[in-house]
C-alpha positions in Angstrom: 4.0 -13.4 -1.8 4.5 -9.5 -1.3 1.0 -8.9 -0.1 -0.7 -10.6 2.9 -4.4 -10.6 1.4 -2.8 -11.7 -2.2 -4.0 -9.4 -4.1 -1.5 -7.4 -5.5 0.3 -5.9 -8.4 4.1 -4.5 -7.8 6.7 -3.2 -9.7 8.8 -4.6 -6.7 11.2 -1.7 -5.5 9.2 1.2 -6.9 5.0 0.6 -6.7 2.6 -1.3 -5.2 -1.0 -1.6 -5.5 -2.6 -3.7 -2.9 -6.2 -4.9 -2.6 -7.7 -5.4 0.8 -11.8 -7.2 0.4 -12.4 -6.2 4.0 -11.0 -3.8 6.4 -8.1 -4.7 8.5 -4.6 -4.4 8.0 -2.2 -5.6 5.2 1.2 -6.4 5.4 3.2 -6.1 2.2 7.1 -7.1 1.5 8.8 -4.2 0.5 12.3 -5.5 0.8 13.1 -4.4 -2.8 12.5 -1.0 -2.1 14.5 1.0 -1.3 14.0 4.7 1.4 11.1 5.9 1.9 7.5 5.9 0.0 4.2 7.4 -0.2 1.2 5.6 0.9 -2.3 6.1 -0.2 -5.5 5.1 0.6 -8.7 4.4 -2.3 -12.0 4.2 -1.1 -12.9 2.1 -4.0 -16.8 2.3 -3.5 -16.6 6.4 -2.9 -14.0 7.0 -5.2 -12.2 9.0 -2.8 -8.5 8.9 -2.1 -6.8 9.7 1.2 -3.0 10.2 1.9 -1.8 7.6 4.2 1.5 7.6 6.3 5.1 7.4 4.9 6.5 4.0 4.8 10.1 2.7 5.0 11.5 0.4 2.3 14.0 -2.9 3.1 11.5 -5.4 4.8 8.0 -6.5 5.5 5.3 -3.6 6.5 1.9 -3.5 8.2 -0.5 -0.9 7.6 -3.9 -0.4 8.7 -7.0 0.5 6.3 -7.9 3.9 7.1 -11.7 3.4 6.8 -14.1 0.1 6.8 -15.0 -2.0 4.0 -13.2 -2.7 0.7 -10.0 -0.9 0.3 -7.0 -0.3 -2.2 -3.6 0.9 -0.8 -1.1 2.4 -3.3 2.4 2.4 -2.1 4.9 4.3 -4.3 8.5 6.4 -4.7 7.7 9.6 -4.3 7.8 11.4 -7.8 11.3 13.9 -8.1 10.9 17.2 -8.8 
């Protein structure tokens, strides 16, 4: 399972996108990945998107919703330039 609320879809090592129906925390297996990603934060409801902390690849990660209700976290490489 990569995601603790089981809702996820991953392209294991370079995204994830991660559900969460309620607010809370999420912990999500990125032991495929590699360095460090970005994290962001939908509001799925308000449409609005937040940027959320960076996040370190090679094992299993908690992160906290960054506002209440429903929530979708996007967890990613960061894009080279």
């Amino acid at each position: 399972m990569i995601a603790s609320t089981k809702y996820c879809l991953a392209d294991p090592g370079k995204a994830y996108l991660v559900y969460l129906p309620s607010c809370g925390s999420v912990t999500v297996d990125l032991s495929a990945a590699a360095g460090v990603l970005k994290s962001e934060w939908l509001h799925p409801v308000e449409g609005k998107i937040t940027p959320g902390a960076t996040v370190s690849g090679g094992a299993k990660r908690t992160l906290n919703a960054l506002f209440q209700g429903h929530a979708v976290l996007y967890i990613h490489q960061p894009v080279s330039k």
